[in-house]
mmJSON file of the N, C-alpha and C atoms, coordinates in Angstrom:
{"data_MODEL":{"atom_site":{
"group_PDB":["ATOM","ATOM","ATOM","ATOM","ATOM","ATOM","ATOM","ATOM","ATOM","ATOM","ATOM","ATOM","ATOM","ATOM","ATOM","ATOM","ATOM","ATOM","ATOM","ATOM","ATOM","ATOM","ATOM","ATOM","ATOM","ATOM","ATOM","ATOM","ATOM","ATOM","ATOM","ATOM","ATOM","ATOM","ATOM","ATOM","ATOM","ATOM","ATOM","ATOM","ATOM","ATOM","ATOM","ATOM","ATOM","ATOM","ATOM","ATOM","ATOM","ATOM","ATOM","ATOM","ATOM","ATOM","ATOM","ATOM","ATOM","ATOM","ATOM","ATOM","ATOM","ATOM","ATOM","ATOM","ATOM","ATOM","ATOM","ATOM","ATOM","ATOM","ATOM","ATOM","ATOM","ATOM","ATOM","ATOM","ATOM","ATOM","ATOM","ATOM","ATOM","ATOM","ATOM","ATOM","ATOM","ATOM","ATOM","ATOM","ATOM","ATOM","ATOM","ATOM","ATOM","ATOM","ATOM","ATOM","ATOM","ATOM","ATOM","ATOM","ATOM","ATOM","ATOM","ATOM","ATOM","ATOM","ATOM","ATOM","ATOM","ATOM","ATOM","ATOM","ATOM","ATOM","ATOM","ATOM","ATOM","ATOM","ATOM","ATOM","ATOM","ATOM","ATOM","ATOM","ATOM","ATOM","ATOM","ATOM","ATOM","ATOM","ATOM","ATOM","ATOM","ATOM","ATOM","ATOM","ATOM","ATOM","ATOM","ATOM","ATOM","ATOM","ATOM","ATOM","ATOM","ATOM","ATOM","ATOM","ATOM","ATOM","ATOM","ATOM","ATOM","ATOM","ATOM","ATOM","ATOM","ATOM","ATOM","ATOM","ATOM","ATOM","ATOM","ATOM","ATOM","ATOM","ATOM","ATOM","ATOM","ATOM","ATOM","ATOM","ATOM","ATOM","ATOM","ATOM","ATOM","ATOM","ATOM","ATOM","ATOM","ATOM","ATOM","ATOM","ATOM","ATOM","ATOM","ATOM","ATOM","ATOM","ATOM","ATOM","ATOM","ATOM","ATOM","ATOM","ATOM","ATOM","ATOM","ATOM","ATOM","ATOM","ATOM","ATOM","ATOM","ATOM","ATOM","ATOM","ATOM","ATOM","ATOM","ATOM","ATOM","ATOM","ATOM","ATOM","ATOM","ATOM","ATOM","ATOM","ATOM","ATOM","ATOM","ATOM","ATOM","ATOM","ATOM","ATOM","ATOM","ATOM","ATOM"],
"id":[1,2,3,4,5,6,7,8,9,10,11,12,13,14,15,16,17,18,19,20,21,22,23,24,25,26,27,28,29,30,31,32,33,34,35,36,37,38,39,40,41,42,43,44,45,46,47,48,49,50,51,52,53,54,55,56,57,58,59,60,61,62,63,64,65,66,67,68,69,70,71,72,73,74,75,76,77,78,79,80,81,82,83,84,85,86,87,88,89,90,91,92,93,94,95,96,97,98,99,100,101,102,103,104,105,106,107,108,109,110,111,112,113,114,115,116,117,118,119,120,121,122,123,124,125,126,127,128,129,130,131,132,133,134,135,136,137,138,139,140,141,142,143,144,145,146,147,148,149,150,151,152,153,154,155,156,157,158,159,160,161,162,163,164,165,166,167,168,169,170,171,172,173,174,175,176,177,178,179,180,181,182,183,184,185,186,187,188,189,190,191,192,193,194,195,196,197,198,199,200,201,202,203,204,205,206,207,208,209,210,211,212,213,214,215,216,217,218,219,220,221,222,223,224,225,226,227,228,229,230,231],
"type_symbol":["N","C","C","N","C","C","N","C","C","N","C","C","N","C","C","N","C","C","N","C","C","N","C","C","N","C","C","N","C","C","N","C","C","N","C","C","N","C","C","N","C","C","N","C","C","N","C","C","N","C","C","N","C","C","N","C","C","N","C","C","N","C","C","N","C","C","N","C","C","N","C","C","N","C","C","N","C","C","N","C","C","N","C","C","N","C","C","N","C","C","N","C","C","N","C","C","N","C","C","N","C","C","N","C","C","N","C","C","N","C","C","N","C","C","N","C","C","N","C","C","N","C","C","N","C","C","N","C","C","N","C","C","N","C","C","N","C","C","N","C","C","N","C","C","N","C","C","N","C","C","N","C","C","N","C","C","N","C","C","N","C","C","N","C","C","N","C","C","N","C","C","N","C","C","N","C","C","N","C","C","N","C","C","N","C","C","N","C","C","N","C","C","N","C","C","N","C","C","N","C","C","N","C","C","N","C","C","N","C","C","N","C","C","N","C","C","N","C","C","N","C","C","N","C","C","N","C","C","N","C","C"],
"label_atom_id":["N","CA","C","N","CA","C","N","CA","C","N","CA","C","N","CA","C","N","CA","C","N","CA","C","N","CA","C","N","CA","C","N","CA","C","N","CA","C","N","CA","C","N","CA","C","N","CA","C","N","CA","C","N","CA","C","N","CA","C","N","CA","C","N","CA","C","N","CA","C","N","CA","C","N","CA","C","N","CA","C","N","CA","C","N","CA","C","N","CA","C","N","CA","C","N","CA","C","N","CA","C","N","CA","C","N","CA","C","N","CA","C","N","CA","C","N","CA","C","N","CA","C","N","CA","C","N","CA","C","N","CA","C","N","CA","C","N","CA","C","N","CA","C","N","CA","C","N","CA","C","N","CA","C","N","CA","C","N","CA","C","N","CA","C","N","CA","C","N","CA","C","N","CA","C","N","CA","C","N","CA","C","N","CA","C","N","CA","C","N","CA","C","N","CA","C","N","CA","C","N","CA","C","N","CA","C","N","CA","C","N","CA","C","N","CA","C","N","CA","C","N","CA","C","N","CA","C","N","CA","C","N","CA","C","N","CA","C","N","CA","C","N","CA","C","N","CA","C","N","CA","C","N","CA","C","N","CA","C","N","CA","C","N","CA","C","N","CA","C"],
"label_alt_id":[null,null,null,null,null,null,null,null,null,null,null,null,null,null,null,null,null,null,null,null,null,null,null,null,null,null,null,null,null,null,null,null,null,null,null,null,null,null,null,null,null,null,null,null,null,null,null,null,null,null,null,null,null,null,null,null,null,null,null,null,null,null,null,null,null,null,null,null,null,null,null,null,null,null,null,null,null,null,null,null,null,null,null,null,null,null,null,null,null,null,null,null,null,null,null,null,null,null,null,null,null,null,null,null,null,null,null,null,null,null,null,null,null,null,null,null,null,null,null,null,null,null,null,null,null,null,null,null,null,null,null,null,null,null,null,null,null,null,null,null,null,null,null,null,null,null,null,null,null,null,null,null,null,null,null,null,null,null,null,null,null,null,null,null,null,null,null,null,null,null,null,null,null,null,null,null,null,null,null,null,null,null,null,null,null,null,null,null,null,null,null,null,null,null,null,null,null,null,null,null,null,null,null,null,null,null,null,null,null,null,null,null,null,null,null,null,null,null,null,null,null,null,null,null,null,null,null,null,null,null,null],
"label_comp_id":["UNK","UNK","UNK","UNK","UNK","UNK","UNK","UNK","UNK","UNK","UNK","UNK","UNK","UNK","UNK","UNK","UNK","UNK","UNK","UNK","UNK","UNK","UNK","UNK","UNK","UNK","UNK","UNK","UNK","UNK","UNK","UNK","UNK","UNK","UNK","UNK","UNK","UNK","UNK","UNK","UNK","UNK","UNK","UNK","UNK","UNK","UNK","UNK","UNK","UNK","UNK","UNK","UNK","UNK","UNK","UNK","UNK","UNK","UNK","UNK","UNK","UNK","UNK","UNK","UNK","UNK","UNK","UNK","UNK","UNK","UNK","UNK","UNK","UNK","UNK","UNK","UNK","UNK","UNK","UNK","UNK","UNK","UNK","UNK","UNK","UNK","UNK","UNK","UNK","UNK","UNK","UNK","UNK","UNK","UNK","UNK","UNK","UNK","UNK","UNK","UNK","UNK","UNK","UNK","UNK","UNK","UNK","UNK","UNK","UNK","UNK","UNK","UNK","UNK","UNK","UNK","UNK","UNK","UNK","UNK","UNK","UNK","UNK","UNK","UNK","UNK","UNK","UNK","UNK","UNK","UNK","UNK","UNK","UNK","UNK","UNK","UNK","UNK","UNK","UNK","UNK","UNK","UNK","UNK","UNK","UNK","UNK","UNK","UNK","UNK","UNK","UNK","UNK","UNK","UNK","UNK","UNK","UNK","UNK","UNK","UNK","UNK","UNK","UNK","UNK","UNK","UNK","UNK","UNK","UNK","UNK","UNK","UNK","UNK","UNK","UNK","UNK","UNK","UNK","UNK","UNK","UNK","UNK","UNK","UNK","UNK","UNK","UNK","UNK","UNK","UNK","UNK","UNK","UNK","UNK","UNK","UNK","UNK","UNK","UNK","UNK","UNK","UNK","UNK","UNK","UNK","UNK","UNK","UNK","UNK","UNK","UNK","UNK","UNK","UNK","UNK","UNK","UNK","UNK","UNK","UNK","UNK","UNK","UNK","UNK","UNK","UNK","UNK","UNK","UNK","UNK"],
"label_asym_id":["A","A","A","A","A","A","A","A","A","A","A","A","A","A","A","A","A","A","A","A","A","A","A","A","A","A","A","A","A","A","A","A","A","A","A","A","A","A","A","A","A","A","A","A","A","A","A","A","A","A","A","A","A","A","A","A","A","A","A","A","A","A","A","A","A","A","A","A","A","A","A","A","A","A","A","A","A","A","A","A","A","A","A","A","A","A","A","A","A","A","A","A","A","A","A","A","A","A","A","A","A","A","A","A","A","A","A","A","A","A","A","A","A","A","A","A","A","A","A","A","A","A","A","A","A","A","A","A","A","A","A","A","A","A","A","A","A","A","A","A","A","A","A","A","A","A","A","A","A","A","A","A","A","A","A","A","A","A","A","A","A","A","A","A","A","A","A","A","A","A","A","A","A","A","A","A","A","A","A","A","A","A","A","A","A","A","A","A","A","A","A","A","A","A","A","A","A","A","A","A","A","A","A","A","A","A","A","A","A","A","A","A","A","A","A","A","A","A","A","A","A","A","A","A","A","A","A","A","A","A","A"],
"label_entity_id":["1","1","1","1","1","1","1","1","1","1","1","1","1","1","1","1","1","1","1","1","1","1","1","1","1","1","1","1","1","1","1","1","1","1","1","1","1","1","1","1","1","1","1","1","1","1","1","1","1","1","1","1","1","1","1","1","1","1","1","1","1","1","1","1","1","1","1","1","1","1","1","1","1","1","1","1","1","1","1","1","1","1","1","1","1","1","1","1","1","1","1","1","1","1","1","1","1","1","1","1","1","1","1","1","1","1","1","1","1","1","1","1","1","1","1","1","1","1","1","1","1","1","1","1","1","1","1","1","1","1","1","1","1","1","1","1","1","1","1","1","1","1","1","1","1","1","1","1","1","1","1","1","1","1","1","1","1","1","1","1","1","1","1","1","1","1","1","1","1","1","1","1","1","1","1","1","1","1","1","1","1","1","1","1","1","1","1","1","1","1","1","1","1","1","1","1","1","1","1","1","1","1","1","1","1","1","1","1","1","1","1","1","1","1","1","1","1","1","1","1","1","1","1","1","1","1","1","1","1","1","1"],
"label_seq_id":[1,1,1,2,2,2,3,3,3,4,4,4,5,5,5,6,6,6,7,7,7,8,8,8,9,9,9,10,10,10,11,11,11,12,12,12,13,13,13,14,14,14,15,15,15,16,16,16,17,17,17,18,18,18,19,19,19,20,20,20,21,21,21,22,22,22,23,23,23,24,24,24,25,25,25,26,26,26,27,27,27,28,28,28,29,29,29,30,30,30,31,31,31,32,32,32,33,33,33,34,34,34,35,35,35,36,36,36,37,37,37,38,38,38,39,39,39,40,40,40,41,41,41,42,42,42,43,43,43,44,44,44,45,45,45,46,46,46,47,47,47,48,48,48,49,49,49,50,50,50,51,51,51,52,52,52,53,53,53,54,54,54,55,55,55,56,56,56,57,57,57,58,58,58,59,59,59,60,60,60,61,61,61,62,62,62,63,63,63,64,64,64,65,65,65,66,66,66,67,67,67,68,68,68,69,69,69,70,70,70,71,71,71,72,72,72,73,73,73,74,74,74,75,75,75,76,76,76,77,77,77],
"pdbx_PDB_ins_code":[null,null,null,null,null,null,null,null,null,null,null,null,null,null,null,null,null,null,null,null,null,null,null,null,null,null,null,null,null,null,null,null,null,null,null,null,null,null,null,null,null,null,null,null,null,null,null,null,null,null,null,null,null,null,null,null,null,null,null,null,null,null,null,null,null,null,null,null,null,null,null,null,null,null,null,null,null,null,null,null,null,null,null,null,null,null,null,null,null,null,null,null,null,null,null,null,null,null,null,null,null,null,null,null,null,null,null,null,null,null,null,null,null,null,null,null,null,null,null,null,null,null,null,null,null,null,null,null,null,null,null,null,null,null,null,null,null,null,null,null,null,null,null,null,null,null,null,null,null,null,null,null,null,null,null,null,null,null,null,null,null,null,null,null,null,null,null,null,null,null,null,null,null,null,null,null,null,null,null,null,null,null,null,null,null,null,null,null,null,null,null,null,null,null,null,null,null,null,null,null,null,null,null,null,null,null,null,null,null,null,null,null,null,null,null,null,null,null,null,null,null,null,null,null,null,null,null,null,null,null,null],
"Cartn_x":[0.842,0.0,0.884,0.36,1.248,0.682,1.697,1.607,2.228,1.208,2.196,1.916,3.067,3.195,2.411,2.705,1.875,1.255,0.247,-0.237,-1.061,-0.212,-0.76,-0.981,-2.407,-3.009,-2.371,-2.194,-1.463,-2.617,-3.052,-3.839,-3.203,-2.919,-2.277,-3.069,-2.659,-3.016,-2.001,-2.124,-0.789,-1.646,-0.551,-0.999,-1.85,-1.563,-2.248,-3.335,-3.378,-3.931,-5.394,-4.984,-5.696,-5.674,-6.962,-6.421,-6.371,-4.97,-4.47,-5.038,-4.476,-4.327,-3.248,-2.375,-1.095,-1.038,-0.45,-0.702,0.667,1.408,2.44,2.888,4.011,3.788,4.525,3.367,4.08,4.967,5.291,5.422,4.574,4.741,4.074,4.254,5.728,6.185,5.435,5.082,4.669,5.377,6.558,7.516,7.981,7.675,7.631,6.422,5.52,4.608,4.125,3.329,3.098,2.754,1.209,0.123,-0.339,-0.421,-1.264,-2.403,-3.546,-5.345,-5.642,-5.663,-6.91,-7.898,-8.956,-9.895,-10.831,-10.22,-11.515,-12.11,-13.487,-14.258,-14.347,-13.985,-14.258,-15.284,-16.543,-17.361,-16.917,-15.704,-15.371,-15.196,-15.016,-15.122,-16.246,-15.868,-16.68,-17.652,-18.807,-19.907,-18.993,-18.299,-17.356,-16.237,-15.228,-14.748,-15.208,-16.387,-17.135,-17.577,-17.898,-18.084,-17.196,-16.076,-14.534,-14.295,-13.997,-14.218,-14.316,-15.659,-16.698,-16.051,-16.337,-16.385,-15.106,-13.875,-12.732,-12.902,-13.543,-13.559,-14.493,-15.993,-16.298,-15.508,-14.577,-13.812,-12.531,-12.079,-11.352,-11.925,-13.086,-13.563,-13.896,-14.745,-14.707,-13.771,-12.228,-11.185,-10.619,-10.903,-11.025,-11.637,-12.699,-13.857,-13.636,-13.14,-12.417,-11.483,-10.436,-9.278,-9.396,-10.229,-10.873,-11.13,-12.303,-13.009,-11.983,-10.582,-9.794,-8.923,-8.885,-7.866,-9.158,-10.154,-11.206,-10.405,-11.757,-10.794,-9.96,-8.598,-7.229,-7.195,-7.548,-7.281,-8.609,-9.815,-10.631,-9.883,-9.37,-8.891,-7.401],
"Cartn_y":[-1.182,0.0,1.241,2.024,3.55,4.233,4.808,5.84,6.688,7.89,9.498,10.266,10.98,11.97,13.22,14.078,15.088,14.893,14.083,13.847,15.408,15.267,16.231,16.169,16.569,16.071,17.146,16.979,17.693,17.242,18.847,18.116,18.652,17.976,18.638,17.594,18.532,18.01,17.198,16.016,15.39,14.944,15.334,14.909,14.112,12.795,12.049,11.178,11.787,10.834,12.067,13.134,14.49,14.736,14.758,15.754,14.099,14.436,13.61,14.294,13.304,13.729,12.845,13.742,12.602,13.391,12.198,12.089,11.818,12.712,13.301,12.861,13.443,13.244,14.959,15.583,17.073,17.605,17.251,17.842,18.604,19.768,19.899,19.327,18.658,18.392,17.015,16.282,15.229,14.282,14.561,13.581,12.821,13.48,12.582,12.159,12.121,11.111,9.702,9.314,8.053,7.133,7.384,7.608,8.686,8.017,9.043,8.316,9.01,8.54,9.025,9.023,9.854,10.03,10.938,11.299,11.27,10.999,10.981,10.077,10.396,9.475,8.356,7.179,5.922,5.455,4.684,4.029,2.559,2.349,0.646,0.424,2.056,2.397,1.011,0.374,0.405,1.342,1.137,1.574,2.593,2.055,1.991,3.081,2.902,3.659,5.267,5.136,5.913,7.484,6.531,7.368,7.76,6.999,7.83,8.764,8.713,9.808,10.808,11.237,11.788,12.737,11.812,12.668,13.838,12.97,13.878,15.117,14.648,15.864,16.722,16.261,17.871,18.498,17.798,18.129,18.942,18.77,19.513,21.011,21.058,21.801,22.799,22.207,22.836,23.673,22.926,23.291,24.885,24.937,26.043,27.293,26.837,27.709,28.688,27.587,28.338,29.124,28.366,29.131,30.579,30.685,32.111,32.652,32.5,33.044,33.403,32.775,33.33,34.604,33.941,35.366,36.476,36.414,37.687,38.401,37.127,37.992,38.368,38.053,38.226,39.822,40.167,41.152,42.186,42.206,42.844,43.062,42.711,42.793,43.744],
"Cartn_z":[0.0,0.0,0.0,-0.714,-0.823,0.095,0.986,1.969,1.73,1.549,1.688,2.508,3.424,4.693,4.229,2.844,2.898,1.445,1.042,-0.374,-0.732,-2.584,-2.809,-4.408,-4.812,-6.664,-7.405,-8.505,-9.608,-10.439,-11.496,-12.564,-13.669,-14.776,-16.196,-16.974,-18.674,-19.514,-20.302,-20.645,-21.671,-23.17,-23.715,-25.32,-26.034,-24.923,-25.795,-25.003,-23.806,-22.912,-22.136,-22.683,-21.844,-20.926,-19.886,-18.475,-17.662,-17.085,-16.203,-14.788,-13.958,-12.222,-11.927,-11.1,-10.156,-8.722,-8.55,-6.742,-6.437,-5.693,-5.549,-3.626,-3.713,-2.077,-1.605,-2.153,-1.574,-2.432,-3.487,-4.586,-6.056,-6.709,-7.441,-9.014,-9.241,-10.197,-10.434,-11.605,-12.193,-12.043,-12.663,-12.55,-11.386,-9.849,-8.923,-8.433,-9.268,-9.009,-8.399,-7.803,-7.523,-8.142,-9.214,-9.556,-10.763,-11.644,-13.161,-12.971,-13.293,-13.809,-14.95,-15.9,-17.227,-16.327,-16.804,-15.925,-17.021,-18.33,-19.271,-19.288,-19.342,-19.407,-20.696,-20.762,-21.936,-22.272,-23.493,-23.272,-22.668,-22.597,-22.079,-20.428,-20.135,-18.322,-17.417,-16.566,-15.753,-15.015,-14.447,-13.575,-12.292,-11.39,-10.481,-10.991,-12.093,-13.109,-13.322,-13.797,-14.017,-12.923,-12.154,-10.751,-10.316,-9.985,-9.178,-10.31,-11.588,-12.697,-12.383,-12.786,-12.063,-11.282,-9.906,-8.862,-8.903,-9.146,-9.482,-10.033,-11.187,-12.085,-11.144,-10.642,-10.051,-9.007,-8.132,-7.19,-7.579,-9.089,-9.756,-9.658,-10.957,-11.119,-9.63,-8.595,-7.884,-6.937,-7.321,-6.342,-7.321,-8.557,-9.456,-8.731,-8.996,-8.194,-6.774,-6.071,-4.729,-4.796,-5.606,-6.032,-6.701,-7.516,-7.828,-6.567,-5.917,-4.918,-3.827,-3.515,-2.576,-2.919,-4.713,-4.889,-4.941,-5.092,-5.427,-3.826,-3.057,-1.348,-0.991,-2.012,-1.245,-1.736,-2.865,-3.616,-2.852,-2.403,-1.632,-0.106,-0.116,1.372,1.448],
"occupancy":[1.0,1.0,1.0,1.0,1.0,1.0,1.0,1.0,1.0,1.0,1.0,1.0,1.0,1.0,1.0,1.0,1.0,1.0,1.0,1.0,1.0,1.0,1.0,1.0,1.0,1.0,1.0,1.0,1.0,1.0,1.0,1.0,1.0,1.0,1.0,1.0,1.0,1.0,1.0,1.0,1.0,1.0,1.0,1.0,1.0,1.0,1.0,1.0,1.0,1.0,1.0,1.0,1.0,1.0,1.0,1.0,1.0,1.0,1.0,1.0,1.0,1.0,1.0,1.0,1.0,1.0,1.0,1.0,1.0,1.0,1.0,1.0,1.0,1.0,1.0,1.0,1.0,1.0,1.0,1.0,1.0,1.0,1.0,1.0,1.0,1.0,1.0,1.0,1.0,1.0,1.0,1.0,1.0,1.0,1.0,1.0,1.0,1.0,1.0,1.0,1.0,1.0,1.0,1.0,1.0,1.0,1.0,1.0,1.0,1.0,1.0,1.0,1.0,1.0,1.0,1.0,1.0,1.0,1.0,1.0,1.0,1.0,1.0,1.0,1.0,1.0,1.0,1.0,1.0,1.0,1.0,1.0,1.0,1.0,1.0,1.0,1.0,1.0,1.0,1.0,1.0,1.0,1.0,1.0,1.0,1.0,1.0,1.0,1.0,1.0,1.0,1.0,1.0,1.0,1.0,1.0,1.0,1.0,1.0,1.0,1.0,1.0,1.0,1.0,1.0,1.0,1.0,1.0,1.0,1.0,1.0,1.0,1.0,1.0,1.0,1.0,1.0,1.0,1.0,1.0,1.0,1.0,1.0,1.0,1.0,1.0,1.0,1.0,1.0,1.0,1.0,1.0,1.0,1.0,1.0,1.0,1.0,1.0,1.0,1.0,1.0,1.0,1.0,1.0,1.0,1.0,1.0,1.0,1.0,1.0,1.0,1.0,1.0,1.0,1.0,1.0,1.0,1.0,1.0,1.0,1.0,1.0,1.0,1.0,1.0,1.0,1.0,1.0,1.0,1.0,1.0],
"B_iso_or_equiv":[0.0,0.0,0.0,0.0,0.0,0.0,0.0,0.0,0.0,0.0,0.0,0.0,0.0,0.0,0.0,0.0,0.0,0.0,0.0,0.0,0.0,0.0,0.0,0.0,0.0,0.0,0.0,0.0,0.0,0.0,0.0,0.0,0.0,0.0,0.0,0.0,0.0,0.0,0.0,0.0,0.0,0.0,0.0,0.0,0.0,0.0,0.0,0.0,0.0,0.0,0.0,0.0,0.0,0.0,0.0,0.0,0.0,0.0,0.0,0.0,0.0,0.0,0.0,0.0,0.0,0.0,0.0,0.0,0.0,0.0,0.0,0.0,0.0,0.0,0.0,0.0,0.0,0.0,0.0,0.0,0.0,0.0,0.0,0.0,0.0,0.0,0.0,0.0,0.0,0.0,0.0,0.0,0.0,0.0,0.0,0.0,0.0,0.0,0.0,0.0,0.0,0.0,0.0,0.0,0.0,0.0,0.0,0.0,0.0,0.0,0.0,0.0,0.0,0.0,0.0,0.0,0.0,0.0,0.0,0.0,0.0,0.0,0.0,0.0,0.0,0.0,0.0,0.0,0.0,0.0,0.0,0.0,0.0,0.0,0.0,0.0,0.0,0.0,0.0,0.0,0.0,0.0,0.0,0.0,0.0,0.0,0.0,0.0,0.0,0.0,0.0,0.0,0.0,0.0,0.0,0.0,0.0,0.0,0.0,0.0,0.0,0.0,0.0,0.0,0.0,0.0,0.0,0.0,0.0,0.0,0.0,0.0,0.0,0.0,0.0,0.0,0.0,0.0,0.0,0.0,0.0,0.0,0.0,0.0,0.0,0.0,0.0,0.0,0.0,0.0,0.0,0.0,0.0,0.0,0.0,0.0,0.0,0.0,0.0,0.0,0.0,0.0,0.0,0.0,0.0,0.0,0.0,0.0,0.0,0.0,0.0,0.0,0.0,0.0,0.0,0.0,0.0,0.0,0.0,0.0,0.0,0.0,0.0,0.0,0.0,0.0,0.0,0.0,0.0,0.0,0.0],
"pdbx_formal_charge":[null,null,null,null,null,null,null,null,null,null,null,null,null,null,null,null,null,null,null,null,null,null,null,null,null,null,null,null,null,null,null,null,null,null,null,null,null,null,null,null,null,null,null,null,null,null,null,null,null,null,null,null,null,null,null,null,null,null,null,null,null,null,null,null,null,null,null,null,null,null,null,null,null,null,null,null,null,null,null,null,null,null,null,null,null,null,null,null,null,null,null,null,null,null,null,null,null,null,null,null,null,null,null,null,null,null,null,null,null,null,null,null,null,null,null,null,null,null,null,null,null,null,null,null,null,null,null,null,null,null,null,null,null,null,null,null,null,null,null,null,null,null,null,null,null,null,null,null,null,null,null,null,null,null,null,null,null,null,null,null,null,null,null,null,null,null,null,null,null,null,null,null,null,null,null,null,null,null,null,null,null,null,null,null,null,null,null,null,null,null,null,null,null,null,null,null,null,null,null,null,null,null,null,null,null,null,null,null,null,null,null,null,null,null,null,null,null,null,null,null,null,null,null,null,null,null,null,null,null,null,null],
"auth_seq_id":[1,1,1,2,2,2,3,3,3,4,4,4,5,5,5,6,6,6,7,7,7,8,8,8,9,9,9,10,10,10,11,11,11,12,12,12,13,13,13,14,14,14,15,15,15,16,16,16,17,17,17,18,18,18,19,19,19,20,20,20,21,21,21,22,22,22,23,23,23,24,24,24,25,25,25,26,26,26,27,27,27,28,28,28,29,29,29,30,30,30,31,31,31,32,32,32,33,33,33,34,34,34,35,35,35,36,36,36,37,37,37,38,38,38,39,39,39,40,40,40,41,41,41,42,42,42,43,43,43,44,44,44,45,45,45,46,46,46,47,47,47,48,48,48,49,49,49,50,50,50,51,51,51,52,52,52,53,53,53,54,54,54,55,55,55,56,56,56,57,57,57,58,58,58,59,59,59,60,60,60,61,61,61,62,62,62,63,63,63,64,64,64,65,65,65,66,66,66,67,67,67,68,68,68,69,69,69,70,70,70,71,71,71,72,72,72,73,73,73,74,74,74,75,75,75,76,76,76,77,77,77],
"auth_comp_id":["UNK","UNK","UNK","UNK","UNK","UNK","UNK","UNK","UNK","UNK","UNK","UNK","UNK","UNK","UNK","UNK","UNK","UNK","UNK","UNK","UNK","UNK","UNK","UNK","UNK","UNK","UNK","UNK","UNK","UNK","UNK","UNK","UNK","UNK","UNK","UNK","UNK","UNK","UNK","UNK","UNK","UNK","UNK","UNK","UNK","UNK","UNK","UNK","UNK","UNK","UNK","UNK","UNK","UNK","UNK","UNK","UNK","UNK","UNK","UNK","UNK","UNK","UNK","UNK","UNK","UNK","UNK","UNK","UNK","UNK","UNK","UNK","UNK","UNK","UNK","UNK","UNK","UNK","UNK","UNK","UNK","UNK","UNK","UNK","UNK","UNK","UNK","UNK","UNK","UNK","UNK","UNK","UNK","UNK","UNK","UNK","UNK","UNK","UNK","UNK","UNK","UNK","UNK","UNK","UNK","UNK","UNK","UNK","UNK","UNK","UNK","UNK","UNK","UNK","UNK","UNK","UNK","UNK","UNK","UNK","UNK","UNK","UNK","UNK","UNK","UNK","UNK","UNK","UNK","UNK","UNK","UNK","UNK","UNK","UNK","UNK","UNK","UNK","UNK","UNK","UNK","UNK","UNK","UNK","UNK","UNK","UNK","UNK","UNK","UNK","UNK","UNK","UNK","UNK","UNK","UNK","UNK","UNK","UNK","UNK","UNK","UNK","UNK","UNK","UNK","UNK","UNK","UNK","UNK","UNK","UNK","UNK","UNK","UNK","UNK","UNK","UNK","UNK","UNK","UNK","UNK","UNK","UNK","UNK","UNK","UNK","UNK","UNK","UNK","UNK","UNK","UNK","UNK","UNK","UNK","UNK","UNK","UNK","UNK","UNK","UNK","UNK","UNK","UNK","UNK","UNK","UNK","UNK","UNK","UNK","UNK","UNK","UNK","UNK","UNK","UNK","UNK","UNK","UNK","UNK","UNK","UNK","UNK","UNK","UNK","UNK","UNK","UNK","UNK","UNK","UNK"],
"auth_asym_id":["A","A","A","A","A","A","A","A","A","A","A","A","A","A","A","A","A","A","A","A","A","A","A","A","A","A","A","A","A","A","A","A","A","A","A","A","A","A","A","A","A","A","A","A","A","A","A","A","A","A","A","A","A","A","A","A","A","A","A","A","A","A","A","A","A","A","A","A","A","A","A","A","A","A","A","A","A","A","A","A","A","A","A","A","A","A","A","A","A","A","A","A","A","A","A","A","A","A","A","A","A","A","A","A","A","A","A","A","A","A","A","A","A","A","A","A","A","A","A","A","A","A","A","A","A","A","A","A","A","A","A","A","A","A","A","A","A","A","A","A","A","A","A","A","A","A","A","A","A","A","A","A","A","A","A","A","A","A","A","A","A","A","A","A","A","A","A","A","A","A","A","A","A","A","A","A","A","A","A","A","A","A","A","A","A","A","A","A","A","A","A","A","A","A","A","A","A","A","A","A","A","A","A","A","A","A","A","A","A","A","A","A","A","A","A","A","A","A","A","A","A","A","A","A","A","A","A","A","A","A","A"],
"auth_atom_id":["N","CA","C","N","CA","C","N","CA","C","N","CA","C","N","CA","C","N","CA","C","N","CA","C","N","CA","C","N","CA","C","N","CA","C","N","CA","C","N","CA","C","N","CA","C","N","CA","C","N","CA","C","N","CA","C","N","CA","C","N","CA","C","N","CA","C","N","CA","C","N","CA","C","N","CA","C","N","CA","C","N","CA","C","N","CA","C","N","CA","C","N","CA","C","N","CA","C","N","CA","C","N","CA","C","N","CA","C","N","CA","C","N","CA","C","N","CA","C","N","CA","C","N","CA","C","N","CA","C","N","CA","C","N","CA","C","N","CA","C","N","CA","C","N","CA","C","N","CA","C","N","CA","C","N","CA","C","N","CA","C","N","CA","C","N","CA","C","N","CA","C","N","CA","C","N","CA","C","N","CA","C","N","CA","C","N","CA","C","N","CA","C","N","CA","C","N","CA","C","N","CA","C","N","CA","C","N","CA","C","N","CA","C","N","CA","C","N","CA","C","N","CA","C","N","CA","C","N","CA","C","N","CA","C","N","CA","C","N","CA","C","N","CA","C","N","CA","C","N","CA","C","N","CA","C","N","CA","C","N","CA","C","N","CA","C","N","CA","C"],
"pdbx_PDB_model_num":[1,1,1,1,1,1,1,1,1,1,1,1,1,1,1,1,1,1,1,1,1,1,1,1,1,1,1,1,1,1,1,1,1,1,1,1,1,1,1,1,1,1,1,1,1,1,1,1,1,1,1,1,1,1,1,1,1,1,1,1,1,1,1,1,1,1,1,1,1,1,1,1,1,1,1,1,1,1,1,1,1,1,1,1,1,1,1,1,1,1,1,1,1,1,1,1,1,1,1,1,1,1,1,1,1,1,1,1,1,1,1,1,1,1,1,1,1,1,1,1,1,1,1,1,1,1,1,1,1,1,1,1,1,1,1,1,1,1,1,1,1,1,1,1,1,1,1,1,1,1,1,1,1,1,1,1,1,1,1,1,1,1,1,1,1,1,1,1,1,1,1,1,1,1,1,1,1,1,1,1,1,1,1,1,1,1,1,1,1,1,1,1,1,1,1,1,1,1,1,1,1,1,1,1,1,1,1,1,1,1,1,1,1,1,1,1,1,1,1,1,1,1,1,1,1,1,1,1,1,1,1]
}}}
């Protein structure tokens, strides 16, 4: 089992595979990675597949969202 002290997701896009996610251990670089996922969705995906997908992606998206909303505040303040 992989254990990391301070885990931390990286999302990029690669060429040929599209938007990735890696799981890092407190790094922002890719290359020390643990862990790559495609996050695109396949028709050959499992049910299960599908859902962890998913969820990523709105948790992406949403971590966007915040990320805006702090710099709005940082810059109001």
């Amino acid at each position: 089992m992989m254990q990391l002290t301070k885990p931390r997701i990286t999302t990029f896009n690669h060429p040929h595979f599209g938007e990735m996610v890696a799981v890092t251990n407190g790094s922002n670089n890719i290359n020390d990675s643990r862990c790559w996922m495609s996050i695109e969705e396949h028709p050959y995906d499992d049910q299960e597949t599908m859902v962890y997908k998913s969820t990523i992606a709105y948790l992406m998206e949403e971590n966007k969202r915040l990320k805006k909303q702090v710099r709005k505040l940082e810059q109001a303040t």
